[in-house]
C-alpha positions as CSV (number, residue, x, y, z in Angstrom):
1,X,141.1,14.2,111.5
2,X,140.4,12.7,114.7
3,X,142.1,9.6,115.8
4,X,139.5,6.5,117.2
5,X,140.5,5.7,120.8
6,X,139.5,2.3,122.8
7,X,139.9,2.2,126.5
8,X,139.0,-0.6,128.5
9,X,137.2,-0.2,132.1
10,X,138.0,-3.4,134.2
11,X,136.0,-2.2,136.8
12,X,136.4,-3.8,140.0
13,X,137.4,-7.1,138.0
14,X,141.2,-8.5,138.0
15,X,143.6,-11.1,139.8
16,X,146.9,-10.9,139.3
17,X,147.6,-14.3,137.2
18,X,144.7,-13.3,135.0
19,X,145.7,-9.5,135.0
20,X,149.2,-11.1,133.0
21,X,147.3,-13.5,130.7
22,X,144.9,-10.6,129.7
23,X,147.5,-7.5,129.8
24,X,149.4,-9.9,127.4
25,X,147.1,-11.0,125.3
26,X,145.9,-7.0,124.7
27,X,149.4,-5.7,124.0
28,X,150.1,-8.1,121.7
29,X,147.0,-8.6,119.4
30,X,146.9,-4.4,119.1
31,X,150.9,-4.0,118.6
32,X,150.4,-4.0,115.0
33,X,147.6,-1.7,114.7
34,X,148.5,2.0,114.3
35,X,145.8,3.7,113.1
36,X,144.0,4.0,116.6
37,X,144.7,4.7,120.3
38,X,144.3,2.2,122.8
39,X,144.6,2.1,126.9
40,X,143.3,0.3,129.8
41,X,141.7,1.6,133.2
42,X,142.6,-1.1,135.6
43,X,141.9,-1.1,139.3
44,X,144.3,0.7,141.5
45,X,146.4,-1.9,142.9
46,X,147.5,-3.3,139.9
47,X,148.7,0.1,138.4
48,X,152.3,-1.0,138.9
49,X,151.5,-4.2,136.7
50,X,149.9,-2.2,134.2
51,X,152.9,-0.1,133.7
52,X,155.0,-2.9,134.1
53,X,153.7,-5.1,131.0
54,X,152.7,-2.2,128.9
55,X,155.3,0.2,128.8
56,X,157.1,0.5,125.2
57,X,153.9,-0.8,123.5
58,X,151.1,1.2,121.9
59,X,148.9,0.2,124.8
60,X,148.5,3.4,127.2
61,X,146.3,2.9,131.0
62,X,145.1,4.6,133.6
63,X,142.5,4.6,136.3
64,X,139.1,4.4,136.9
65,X,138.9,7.6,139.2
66,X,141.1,9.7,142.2
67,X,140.3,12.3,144.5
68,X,139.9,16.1,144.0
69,X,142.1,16.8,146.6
70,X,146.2,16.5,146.3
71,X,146.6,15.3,149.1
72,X,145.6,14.9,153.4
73,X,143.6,12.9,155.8
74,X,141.5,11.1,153.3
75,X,141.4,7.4,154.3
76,X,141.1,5.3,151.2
77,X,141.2,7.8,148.9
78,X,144.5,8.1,145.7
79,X,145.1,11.5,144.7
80,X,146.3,12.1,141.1
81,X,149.9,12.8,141.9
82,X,150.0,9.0,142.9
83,X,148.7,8.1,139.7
84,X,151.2,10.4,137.8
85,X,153.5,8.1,140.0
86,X,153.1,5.2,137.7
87,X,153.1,6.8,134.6
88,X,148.9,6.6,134.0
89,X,147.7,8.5,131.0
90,X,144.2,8.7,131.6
91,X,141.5,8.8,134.6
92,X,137.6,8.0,134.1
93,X,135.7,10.4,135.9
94,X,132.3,10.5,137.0
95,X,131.8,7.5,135.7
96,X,127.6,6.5,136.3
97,X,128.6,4.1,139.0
98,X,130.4,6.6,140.5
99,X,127.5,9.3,140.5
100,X,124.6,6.4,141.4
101,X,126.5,4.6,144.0
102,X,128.7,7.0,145.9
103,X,126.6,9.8,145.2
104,X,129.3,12.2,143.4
105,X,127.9,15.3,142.2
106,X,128.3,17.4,138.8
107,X,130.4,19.6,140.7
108,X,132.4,17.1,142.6
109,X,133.2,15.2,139.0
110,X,134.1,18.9,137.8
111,X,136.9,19.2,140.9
112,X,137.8,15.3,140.2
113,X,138.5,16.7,136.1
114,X,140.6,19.6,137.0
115,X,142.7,17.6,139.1
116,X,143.3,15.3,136.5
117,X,144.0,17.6,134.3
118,X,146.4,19.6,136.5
119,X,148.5,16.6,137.6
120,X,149.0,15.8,133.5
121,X,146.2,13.4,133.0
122,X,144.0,13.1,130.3
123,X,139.8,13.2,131.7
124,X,137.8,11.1,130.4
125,X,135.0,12.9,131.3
126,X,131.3,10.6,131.4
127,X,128.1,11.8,131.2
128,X,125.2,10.4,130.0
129,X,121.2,9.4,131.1
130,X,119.1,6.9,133.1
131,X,116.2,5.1,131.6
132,X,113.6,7.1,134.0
133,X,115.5,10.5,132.3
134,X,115.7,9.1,128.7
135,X,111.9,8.5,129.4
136,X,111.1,11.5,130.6
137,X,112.4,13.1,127.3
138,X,115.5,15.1,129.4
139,X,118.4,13.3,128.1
140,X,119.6,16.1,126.2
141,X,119.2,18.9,129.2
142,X,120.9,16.0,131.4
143,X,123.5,15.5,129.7
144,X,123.8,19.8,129.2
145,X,124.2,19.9,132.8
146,X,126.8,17.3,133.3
147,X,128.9,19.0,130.2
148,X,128.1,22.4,131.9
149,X,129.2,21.6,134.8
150,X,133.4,21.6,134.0
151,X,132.7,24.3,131.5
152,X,131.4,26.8,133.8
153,X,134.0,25.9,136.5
154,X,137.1,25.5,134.3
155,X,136.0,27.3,130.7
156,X,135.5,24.9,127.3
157,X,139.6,25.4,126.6
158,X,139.2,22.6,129.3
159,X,137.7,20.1,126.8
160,X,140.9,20.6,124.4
161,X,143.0,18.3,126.8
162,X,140.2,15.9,127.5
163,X,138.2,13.2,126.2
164,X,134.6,12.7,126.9
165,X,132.3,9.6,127.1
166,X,128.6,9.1,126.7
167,X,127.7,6.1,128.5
168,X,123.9,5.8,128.4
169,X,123.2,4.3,132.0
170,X,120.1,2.0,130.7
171,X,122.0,0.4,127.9
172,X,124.5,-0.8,130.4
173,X,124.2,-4.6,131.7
174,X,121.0,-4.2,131.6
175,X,120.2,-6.4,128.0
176,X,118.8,-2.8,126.3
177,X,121.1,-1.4,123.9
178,X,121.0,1.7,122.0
179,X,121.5,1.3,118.6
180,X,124.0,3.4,116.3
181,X,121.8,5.7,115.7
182,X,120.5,6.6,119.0
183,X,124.2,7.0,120.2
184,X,125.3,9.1,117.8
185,X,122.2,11.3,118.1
186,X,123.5,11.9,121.8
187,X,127.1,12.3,120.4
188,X,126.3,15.0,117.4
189,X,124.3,16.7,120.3
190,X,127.5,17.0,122.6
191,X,130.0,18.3,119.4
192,X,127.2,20.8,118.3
193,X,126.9,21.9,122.4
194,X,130.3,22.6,122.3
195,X,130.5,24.4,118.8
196,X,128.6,27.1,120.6
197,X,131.2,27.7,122.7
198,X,134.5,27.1,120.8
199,X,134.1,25.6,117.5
200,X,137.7,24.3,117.0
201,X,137.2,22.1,120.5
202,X,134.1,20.6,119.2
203,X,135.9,19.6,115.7
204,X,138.3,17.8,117.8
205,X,136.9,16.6,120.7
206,X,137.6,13.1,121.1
207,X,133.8,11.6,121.9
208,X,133.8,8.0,123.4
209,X,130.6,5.6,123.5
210,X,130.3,3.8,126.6
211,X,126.9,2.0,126.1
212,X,127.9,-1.9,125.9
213,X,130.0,-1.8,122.9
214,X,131.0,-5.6,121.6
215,X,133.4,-7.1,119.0
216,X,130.1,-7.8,117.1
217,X,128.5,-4.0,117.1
218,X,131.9,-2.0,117.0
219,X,132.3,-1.8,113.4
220,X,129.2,-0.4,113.3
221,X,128.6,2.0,116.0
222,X,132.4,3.1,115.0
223,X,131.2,4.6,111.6
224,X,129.3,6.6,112.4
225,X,131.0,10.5,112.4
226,X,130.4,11.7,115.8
227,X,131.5,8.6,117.8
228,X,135.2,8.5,118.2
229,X,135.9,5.3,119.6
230,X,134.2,3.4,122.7
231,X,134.6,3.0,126.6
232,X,134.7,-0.7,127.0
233,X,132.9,-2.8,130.1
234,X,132.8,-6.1,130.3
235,X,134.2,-7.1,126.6
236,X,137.9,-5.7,127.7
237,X,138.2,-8.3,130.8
238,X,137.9,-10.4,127.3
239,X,141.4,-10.6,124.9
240,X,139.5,-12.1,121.5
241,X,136.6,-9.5,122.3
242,X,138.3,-6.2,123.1
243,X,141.1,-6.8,120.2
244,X,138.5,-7.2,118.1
245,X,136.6,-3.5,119.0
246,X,140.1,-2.5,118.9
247,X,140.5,-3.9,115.0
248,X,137.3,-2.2,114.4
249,X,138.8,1.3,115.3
250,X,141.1,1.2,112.8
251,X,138.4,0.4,110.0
């Protein structure tokens, strides 16, 4: 049986005062709720107060993306290591932002995964379609590709120690959604793609929706049997809003 799993993208959102209220308000509202996973991706600098307020709760965090390499003359850039450095559990990668505005490739977000994965980290691993592509009747043979992209470089045993998120790029900020059966169309898509290649990793790949989930449409998209939990936006910069997706993971 699959456990649900919430994790919050702040995004390039986050003051340090605020960071305490919210980072408080999360681990306390969720520290009675054990039948579901829960973590935070926070911006890099405040990693350290991350760790600091959440350790010995049942709140895990992480990042919101590092560098393929280990290490070098990379100006700007945070290698995994650093992240292991502060006790992260997870790293989004390949996030749409990432592959829109900084132009990362498939095969850049596969190096991204394996260095995750080889520095301890858990992936979570995001693919998913733009409205043109989702038009175009592709989403399925875009979403392949992305998918196809770590398996062929790393083999599907990959997938065992990751999680992936479909994040349709149209249904974010943008005021379309895509309702619960539209996502988990996408999502029953992804498990069967795997099944071809390793049946057991489908049946327990831990699929995440990523396409505006709120408090008031959680419940809902969270029933349905291929969508594991959600990647959260804006409603995790909110306390009331992301413990409430969070309550929903345990229904």
């Amino acid at each position: 049986m699959r456990r649900k799993l919430v994790v919050g993208n702040w995004k390039m959102f986050g003051r340090l005062m605020k960071n305490q209220a919210l980072l408080q308000g999360v681990s306390e509202g969720v520290r009675q709720l054990k039948g579901a996973d829960f973590a935070v991706c926070v911006p890099y600098p405040y990693l350290a107060q991350a760790q600091s307020m959440l350790q010995g709760g049942n709140v895990s965090w992480g990042a919101q993306n590092l560098s393929q390499f280990e290490e070098g003359a990379y100006t700007g850039e945070v290698a995994s290591g650093m992240l292991v450095d502060f006790a992260c559990s997870y790293a989004i990668i390949g996030h749409s932002e990432r592959r829109a505005l900084y132009g990362e490739s498939d095969e850049i977000v596969a190096q991204k995964f394996a260095a995750a994965q080889q520095a301890g980290l858990t992936p979570i691993l995001c693919v998913g379609e733009t409205l043109a592509e989702r038009e175009s009747g592709v989403t399925e043979a875009v979403v392949a590709r992305q998918l196809d992209a770590v398996i062929e470089g790393f083999g599907v045993a990959a997938l065992a120690r990751a999680v992936v998120a479909y994040e349709p790029v149209w249904a974010i900020g943008t005021g379309k959604t895509a309702s619960p059966e539209q996502a988990q169309a996408v999502h029953a898509f992804i498990r069967q793609r795997m099944a071809k290649h390793d049946a057991r990793v489908a049946e327990n790949l831990c699929l995440l929706y990523g396409g505006s989930v709120k408090a008031g449409n959680a419940a809902e998209l969270f029933a349905m049997p291929d969508i594991d939990g959600g990647l959260i936006g804006g409603a995790s910069l909110v306390v009331d809003d992301f413990v409430a997706i969070c309550r929903a993971a345990q229904q």
